[in-house]
Backbone of each chain as ProteinMPNN parsed JSONL, in Angstrom:
{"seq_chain_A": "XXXXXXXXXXXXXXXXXXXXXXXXXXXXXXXXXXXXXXXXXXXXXXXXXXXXXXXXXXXXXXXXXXXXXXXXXXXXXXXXXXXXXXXXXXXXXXXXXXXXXXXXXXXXXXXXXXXXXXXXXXXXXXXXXXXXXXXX", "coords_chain_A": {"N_chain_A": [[-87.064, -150.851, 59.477], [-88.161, -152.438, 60.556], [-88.797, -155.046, 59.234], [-85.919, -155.45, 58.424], [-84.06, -158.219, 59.497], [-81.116, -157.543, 60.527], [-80.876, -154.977, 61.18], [-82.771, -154.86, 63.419], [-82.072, -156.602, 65.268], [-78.869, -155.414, 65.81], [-80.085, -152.737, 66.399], [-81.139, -153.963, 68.916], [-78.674, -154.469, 70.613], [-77.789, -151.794, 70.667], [-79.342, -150.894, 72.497], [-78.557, -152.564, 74.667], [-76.145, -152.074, 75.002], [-76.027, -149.417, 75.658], [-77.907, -149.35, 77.978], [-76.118, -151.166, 79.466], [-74.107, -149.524, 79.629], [-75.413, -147.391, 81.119], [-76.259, -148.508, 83.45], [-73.052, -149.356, 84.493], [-72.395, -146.493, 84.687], [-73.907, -145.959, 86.763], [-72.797, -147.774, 88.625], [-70.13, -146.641, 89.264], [-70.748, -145.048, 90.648], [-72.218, -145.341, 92.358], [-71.526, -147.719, 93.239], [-70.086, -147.745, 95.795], [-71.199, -148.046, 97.632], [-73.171, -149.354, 100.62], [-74.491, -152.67, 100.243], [-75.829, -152.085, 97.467], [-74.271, -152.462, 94.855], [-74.362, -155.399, 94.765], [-77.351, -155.451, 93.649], [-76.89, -153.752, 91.308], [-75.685, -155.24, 90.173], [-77.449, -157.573, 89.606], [-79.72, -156.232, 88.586], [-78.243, -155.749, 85.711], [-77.406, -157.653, 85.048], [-80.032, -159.527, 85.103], [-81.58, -157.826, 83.208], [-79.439, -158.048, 80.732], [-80.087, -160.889, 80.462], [-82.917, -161.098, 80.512], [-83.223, -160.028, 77.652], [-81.78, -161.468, 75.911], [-83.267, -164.042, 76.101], [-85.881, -162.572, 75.054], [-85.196, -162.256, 72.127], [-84.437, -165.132, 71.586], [-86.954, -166.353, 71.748], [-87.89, -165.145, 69.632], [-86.55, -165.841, 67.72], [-86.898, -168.465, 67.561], [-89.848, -168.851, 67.103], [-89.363, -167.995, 64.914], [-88.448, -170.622, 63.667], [-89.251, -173.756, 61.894], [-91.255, -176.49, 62.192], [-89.457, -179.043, 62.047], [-86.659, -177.971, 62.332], [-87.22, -177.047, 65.047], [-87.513, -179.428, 66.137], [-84.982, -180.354, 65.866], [-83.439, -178.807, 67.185], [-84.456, -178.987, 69.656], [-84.502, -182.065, 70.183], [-81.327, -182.023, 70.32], [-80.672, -180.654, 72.011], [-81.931, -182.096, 74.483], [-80.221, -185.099, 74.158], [-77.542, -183.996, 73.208], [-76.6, -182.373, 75.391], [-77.007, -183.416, 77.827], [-75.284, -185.565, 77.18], [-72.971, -183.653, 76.804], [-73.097, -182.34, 79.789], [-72.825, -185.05, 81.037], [-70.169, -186.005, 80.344], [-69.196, -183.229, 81.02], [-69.258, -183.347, 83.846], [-67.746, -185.628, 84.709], [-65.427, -184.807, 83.897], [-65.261, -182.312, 85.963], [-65.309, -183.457, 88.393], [-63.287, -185.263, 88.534], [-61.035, -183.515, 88.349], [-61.058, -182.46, 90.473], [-61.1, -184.518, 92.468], [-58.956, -185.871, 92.013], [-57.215, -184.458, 90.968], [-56.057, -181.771, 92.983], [-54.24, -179.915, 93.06], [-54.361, -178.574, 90.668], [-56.444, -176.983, 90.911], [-56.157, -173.876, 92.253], [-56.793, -171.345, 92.198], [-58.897, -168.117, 93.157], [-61.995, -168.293, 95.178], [-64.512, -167.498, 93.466], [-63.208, -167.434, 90.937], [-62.907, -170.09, 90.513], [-65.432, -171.143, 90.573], [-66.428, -169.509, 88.439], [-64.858, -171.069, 86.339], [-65.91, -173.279, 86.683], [-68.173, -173.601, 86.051], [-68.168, -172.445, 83.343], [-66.736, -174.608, 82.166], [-68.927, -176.837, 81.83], [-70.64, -175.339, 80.454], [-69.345, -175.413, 78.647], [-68.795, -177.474, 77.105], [-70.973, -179.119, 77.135], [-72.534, -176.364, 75.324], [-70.487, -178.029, 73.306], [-71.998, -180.925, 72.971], [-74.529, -180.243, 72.17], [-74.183, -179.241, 69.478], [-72.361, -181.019, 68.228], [-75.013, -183.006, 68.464], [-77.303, -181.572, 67.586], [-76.073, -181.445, 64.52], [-75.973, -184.035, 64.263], [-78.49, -184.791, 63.846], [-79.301, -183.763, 61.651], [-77.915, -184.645, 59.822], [-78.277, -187.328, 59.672], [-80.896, -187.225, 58.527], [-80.698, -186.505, 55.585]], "CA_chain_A": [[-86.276, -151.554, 60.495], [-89.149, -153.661, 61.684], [-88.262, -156.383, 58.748], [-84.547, -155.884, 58.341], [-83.086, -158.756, 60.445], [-80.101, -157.038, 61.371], [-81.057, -153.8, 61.755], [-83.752, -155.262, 64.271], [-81.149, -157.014, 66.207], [-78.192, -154.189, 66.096], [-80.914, -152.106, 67.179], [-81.224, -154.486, 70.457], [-77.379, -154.379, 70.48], [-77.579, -150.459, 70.849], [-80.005, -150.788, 73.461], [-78.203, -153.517, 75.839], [-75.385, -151.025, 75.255], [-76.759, -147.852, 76.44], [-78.585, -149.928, 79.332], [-74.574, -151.797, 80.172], [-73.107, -148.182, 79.838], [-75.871, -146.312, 82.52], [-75.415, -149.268, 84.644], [-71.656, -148.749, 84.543], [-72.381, -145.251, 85.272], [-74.753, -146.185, 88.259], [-71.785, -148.507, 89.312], [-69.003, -146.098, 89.331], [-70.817, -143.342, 91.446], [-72.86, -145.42, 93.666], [-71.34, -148.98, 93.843], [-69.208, -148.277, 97.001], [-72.534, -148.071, 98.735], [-73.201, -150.758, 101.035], [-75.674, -153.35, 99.633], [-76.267, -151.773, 96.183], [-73.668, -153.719, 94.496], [-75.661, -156.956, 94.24], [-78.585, -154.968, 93.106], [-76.402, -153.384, 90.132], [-75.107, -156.839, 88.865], [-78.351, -158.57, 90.115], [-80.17, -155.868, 87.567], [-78.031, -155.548, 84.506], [-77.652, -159.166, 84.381], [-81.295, -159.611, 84.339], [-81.729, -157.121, 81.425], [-79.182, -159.065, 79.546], [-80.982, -162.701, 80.235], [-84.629, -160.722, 79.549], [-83.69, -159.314, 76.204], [-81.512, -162.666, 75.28], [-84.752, -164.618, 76.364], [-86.788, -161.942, 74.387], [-84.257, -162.715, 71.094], [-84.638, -166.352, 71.359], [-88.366, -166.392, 71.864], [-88.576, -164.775, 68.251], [-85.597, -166.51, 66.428], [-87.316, -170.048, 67.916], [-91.043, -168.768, 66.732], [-89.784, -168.304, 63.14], [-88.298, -171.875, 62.552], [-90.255, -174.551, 61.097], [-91.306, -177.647, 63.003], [-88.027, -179.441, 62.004], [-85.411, -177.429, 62.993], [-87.377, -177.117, 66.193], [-87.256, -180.593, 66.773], [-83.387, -180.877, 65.839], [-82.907, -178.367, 68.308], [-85.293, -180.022, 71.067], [-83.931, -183.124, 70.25], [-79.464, -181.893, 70.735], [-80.665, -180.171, 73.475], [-81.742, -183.076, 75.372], [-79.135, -185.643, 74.19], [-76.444, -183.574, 73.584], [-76.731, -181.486, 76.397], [-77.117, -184.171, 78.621], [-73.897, -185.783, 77.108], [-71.921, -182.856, 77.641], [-73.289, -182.383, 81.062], [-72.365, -186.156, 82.021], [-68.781, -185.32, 80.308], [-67.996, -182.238, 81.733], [-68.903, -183.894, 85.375], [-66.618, -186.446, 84.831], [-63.879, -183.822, 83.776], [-64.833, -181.787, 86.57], [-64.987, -184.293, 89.597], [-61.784, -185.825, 88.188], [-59.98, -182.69, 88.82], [-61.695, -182.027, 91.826], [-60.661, -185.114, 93.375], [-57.479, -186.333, 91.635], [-56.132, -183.212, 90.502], [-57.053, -181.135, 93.598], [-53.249, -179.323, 92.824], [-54.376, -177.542, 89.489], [-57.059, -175.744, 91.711], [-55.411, -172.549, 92.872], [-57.655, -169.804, 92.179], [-59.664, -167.76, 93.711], [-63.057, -169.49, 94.953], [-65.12, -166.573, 92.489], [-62.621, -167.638, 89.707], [-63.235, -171.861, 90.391], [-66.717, -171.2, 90.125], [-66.778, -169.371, 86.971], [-64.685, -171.957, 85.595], [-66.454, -174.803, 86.664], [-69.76, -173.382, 85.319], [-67.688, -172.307, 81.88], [-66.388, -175.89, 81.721], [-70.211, -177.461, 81.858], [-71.227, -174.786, 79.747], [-68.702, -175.098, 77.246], [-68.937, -178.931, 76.81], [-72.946, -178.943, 76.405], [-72.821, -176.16, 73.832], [-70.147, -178.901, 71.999], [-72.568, -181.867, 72.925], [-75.283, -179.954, 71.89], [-73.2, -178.924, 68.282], [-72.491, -182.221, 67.525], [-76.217, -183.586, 68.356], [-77.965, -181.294, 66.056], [-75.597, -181.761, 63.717], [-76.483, -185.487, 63.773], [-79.855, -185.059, 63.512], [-79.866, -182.893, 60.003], [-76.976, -185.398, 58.346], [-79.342, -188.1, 59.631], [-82.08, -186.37, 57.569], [-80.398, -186.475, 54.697]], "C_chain_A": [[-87.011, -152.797, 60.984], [-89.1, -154.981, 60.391], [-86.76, -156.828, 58.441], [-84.194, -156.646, 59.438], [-81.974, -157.939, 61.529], [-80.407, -155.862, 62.033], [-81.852, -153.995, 63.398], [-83.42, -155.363, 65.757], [-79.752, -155.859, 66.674], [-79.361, -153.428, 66.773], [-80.902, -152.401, 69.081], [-80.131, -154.579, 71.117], [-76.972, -153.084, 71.071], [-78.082, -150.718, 72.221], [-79.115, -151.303, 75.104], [-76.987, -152.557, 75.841], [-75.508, -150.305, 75.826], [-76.777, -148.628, 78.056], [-76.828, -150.142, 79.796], [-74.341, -150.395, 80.444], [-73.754, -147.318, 81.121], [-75.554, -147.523, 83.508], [-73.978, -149.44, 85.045], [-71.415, -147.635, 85.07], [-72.612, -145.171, 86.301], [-73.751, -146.362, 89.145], [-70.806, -147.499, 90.196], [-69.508, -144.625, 90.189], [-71.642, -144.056, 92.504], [-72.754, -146.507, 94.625], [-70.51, -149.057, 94.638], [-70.186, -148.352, 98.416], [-72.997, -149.243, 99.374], [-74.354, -151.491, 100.174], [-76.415, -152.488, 97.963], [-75.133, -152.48, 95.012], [-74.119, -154.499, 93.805], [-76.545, -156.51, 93.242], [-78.199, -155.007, 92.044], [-76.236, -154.605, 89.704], [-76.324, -157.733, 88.902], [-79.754, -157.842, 88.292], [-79.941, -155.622, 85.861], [-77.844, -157.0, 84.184], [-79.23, -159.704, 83.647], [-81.817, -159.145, 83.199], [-81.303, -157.885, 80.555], [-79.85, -160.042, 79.437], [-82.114, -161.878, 79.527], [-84.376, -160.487, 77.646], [-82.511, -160.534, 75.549], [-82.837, -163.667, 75.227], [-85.759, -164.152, 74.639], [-86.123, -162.266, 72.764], [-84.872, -164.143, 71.096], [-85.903, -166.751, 71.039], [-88.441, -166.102, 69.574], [-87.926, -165.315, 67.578], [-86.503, -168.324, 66.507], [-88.777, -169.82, 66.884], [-91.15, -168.661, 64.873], [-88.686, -169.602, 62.428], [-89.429, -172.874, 62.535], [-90.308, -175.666, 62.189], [-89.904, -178.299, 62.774], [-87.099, -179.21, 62.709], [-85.829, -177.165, 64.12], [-87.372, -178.276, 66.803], [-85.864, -181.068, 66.502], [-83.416, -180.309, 66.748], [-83.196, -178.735, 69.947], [-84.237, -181.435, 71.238], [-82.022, -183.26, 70.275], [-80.141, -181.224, 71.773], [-80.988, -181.019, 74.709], [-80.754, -184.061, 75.127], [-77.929, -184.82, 74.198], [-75.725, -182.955, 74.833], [-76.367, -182.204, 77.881], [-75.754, -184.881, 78.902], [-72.865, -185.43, 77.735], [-72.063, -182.304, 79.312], [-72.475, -183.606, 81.843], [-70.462, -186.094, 81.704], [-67.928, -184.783, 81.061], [-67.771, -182.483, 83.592], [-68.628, -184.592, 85.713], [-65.38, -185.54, 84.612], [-63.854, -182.88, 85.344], [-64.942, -182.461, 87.902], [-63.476, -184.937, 89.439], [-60.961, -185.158, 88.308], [-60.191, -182.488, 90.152], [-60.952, -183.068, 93.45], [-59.289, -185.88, 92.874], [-56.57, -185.426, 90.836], [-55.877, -182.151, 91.295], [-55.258, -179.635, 93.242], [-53.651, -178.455, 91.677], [-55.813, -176.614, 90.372], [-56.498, -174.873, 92.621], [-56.219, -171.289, 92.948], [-58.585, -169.697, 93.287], [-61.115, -168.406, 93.904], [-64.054, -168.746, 93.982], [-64.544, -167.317, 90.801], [-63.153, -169.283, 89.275], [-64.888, -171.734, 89.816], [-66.747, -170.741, 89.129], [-66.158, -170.339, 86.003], [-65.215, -173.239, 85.571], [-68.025, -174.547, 85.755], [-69.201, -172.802, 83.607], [-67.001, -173.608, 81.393], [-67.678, -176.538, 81.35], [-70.7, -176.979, 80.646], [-70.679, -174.786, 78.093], [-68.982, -176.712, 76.588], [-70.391, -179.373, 76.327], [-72.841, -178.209, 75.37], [-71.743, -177.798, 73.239], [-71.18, -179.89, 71.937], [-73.715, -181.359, 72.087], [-75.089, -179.321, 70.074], [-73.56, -179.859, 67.483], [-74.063, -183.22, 67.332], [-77.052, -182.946, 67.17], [-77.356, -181.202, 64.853], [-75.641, -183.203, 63.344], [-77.508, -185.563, 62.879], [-80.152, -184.495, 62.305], [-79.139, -184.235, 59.465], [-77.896, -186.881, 58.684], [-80.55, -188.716, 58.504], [-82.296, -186.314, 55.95], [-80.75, -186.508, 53.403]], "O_chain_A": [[-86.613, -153.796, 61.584], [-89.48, -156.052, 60.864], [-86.355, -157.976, 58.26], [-83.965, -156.007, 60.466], [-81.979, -157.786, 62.75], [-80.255, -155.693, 63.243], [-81.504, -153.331, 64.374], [-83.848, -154.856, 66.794], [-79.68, -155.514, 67.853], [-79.448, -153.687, 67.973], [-80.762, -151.648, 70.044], [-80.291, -154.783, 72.32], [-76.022, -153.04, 71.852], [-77.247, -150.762, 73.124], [-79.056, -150.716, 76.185], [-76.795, -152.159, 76.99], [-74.976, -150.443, 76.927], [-75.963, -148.516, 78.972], [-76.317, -149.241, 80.462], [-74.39, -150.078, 81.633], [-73.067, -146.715, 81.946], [-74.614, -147.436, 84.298], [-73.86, -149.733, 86.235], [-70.461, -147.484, 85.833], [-71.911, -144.507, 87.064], [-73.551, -145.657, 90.134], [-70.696, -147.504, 91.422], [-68.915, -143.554, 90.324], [-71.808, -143.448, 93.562], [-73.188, -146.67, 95.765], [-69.887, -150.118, 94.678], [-70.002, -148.587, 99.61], [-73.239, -150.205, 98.645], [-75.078, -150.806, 99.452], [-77.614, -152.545, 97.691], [-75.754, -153.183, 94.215], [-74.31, -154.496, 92.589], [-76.583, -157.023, 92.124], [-78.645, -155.902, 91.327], [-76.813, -154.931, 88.666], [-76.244, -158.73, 88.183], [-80.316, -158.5, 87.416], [-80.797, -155.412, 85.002], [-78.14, -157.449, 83.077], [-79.558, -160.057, 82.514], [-82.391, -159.81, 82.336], [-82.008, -158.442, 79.713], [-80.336, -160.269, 78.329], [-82.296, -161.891, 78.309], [-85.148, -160.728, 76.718], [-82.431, -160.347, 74.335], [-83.301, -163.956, 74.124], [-86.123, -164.821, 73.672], [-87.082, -162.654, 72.096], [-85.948, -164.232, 70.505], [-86.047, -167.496, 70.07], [-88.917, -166.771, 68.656], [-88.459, -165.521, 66.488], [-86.596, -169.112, 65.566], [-88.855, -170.565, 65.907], [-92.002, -168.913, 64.021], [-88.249, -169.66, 61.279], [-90.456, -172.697, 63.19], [-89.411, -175.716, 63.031], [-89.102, -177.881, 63.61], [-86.648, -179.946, 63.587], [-84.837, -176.89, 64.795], [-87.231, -178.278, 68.026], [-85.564, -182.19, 66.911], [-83.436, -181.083, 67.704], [-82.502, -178.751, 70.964], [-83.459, -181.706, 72.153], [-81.46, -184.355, 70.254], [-79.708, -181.783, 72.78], [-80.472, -180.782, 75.802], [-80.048, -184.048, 76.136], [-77.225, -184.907, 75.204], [-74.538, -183.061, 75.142], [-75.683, -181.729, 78.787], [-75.153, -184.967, 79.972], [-72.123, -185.961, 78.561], [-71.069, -181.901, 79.917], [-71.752, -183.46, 82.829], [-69.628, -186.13, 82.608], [-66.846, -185.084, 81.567], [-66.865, -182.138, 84.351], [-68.861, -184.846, 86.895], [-64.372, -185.717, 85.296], [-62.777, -182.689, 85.909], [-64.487, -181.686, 88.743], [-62.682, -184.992, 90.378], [-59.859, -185.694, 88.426], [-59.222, -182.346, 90.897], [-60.58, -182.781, 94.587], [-58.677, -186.508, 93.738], [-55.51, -185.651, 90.252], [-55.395, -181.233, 90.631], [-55.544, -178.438, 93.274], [-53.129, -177.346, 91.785], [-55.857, -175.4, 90.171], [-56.387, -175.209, 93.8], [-56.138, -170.402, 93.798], [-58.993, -170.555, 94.07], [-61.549, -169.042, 92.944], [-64.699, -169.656, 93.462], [-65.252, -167.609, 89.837], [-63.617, -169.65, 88.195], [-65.329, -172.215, 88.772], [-67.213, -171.579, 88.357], [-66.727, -170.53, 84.928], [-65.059, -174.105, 84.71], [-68.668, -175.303, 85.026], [-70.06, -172.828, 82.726], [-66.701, -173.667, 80.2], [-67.547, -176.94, 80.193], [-71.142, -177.744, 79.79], [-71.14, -174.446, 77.003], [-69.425, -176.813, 75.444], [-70.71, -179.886, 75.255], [-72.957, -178.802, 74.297], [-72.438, -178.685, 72.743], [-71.561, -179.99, 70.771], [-73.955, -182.11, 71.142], [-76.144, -178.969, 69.545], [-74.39, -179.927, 66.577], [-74.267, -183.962, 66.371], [-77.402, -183.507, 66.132], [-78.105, -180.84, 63.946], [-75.367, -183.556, 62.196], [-77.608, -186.051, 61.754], [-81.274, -184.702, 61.841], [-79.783, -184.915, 58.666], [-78.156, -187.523, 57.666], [-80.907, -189.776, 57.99], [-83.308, -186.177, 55.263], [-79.889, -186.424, 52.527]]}, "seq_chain_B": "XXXXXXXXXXXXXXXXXXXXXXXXXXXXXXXXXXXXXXXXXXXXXXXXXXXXXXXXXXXXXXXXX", "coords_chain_B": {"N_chain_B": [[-93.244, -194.306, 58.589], [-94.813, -193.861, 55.159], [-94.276, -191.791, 52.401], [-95.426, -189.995, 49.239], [-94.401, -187.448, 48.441], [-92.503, -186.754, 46.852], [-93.424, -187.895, 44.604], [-95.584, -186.541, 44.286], [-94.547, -184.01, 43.905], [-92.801, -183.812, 41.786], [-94.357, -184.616, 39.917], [-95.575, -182.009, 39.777], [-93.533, -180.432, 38.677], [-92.496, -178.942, 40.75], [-89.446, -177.209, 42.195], [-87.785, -178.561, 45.654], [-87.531, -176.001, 47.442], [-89.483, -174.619, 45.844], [-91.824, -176.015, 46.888], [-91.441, -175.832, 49.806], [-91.238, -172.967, 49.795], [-94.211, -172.763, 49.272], [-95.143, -174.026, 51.95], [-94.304, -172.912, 53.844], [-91.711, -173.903, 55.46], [-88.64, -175.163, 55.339], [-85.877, -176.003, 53.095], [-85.064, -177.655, 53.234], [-86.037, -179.33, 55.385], [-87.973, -180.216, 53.433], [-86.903, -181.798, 52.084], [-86.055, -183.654, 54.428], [-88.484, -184.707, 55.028], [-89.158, -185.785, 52.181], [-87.672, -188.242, 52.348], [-88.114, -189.419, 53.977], [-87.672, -189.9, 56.34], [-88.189, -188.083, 58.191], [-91.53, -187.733, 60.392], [-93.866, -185.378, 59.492], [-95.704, -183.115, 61.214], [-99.471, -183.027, 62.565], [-100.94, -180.473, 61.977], [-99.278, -179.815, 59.697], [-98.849, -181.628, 58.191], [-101.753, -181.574, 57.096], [-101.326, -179.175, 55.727], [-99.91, -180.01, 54.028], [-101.546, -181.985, 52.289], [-103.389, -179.681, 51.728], [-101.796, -178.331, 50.144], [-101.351, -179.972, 47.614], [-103.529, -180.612, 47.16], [-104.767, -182.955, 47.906], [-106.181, -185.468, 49.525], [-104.838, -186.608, 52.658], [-104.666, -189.279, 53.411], [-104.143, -190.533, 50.698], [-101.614, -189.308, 50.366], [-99.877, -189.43, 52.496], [-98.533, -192.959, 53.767], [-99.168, -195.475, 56.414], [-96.188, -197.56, 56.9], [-95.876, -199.805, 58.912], [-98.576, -200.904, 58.537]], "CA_chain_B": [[-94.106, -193.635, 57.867], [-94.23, -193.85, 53.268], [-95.429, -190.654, 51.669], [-95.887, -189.745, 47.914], [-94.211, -186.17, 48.461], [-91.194, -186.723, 46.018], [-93.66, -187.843, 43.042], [-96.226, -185.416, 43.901], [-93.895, -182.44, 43.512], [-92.498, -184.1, 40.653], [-95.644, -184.201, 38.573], [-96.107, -180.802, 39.368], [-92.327, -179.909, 37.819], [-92.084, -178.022, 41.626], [-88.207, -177.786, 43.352], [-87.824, -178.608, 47.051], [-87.593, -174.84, 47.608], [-90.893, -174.486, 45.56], [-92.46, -176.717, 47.914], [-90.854, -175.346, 51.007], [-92.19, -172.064, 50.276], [-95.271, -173.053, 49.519], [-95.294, -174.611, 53.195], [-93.365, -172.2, 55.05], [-90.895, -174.545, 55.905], [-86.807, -174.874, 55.015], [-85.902, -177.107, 51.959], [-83.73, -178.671, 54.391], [-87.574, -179.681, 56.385], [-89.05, -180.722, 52.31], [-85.459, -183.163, 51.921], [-86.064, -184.684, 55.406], [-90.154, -185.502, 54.206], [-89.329, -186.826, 51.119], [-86.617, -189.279, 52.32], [-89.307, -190.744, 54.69], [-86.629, -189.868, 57.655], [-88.785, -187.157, 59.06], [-92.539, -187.101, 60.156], [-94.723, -184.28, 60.147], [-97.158, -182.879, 62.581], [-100.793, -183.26, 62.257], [-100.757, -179.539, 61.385], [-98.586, -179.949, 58.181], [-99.669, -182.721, 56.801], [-102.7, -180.898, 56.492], [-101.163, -178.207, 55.104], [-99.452, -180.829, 52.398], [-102.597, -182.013, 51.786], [-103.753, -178.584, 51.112], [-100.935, -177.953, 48.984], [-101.773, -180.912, 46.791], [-105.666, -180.978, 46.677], [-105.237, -184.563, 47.976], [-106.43, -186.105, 51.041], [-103.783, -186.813, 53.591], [-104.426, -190.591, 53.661], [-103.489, -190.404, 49.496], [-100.464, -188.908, 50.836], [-99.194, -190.183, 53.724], [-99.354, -194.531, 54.527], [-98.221, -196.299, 57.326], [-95.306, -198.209, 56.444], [-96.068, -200.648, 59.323], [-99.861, -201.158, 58.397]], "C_chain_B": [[-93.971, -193.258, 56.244], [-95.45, -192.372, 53.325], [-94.992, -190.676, 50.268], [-95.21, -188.358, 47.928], [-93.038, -186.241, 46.992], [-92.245, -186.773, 44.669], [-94.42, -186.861, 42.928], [-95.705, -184.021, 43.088], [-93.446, -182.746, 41.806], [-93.33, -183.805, 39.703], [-96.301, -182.772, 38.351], [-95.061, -179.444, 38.921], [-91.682, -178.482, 39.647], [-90.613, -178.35, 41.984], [-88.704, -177.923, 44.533], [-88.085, -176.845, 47.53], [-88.907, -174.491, 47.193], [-92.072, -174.626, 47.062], [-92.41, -176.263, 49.199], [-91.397, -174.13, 50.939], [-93.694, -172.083, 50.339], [-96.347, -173.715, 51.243], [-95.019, -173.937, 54.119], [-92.591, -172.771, 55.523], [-89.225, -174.893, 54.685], [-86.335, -176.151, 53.799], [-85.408, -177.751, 52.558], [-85.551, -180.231, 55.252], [-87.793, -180.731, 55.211], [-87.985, -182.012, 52.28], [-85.87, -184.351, 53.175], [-87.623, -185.754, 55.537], [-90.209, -186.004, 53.473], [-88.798, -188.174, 51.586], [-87.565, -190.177, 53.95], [-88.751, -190.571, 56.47], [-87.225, -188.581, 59.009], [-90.631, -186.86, 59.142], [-93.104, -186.088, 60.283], [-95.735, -184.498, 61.117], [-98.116, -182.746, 61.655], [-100.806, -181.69, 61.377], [-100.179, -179.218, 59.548], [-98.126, -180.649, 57.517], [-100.611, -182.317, 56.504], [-102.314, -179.568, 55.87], [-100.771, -178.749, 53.607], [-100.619, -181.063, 51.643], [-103.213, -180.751, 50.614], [-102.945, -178.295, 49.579], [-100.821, -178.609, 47.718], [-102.75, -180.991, 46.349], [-105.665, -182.071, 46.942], [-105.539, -184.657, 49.629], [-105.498, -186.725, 51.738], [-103.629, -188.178, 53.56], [-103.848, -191.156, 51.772], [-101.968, -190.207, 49.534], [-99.393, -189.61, 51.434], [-99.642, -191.81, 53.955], [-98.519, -194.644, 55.722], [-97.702, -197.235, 57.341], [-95.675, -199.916, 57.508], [-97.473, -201.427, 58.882], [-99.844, -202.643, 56.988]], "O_chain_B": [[-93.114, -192.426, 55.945], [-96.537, -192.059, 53.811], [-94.073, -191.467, 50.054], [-95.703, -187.858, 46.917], [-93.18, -185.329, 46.178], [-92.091, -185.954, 43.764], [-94.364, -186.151, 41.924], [-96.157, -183.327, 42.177], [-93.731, -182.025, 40.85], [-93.179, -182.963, 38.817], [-97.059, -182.355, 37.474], [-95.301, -178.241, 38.815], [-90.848, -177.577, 39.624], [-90.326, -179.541, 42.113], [-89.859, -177.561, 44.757], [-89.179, -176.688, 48.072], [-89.624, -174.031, 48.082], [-92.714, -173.875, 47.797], [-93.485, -176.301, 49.798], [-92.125, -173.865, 51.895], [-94.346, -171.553, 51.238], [-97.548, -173.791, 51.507], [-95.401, -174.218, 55.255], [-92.39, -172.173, 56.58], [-89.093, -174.767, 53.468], [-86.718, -177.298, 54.033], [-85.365, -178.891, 52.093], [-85.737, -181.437, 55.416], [-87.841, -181.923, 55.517], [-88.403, -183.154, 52.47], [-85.975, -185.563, 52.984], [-87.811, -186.909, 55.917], [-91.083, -186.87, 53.431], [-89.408, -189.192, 51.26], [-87.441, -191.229, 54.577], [-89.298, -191.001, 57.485], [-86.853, -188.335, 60.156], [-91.172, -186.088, 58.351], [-92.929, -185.609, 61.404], [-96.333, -185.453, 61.613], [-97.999, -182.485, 60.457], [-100.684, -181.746, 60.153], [-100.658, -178.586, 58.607], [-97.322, -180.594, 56.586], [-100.776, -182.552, 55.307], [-103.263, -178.88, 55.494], [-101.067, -178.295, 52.501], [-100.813, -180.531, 50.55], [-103.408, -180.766, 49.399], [-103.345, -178.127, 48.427], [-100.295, -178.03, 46.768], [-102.991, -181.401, 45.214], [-106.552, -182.684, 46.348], [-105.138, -183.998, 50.588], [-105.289, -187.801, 51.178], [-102.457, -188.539, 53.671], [-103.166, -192.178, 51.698], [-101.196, -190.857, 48.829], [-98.384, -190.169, 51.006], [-100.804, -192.077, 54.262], [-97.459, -194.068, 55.967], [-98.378, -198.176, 57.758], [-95.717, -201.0, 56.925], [-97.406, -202.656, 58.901], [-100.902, -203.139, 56.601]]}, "name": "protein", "num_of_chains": 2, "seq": "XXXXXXXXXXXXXXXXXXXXXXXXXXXXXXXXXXXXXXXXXXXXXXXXXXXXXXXXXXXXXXXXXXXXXXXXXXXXXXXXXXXXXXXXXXXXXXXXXXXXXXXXXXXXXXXXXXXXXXXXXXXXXXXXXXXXXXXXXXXXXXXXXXXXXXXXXXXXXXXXXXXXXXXXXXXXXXXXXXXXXXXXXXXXXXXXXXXXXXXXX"}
């Protein structure tokens, strides 16, 4: 298991499972408790970031100088791009569309941070995709 | 930055892939070294070196120089 790729990763797949599913469990028997709540989403979130973190760390450590500098290099231009983009898309609704905001203020916020987020990954797409056909 | 990587390999009948494993790095990496469009780090140019038996300044010039 310790060189099969997948297995490696499914493996970490099982894990964040299990972990989601007892925290689910935790939830559903203890999350009407005042102030534990937070905690629960405050802790299974963190798990997920740590062991995405912990993933990245090792997929980053086995590419080559190159592809670490395509990815350095779309992650600051592109990124940046789609950042200045999506906060022109989202001030432009904000203040001359203020009618298509209806939702809930929980819901605005996840969409405003899934608009940013979605526009950087593309900026960030198309940048390292420059930088290989560049390369050529 | 001019390097010699394209004839070296050549004279030694290696592919890009050859080369690339020989380096640890992605044929995609050996394509962007030959074509002059990508420099290496201090690190692996000395590894090219190595991989050649030549001295890095044999190797590698500086196109501006």
């Amino acid at each position: 298991m310790k060189d099969n790729p997948v297995a490696r990763y499914g493996g970490l797949l099982l894990v964040c499972l299990i972990a989601g599913g007892i925290a689910g469990g935790i939830s559903a028997a203890f999350g009407e408790t005042a102030g534990v709540g937070p905690l629960i989403v405050a802790g299974s979130v963190g798990l997920a970031m740590a062991a995405g973190l912990w993933v990245c760390a090792r997929w980053w450590r086995a590419l080559d100088e190159a592809a670490q500098e395509a990815h350095k290099w779309a992650w600051w231009w592109g990124s940046t791009f789609g950042l200045a983009i999506g906060g022109v898309i989202l001030f432009t609704l904000m203040y001359a569309a203020p009618e298509r905001l209806t939702g809930e203020p929980k819901d605005l916020l996840l969409a405003g941070a899934a608009l940013i987020g979605g526009v950087q990954t593309v900026g960030y797409g198309i940048a390292w995709a420059f930088w290989w056909l560049q390369r050529r | 930055m001019n390097n010699r990587l394209k004839v070296l390999r050549a004279e030694r009948n290696w592919s890009q892939a050859d080369l690339a494993a020989a380096l640890g790095v992605s044929r995609q990496t050996v394509n962007a070294l030959e074509t002059g469009r990508y420099d290496p780090s201090l690190p692996l140019a000395f590894k090219i070196a190595r991989v050649f038996e030549q001295p890095i300044e044999s190797i590698f010039s500086d196109s501006g120089a």
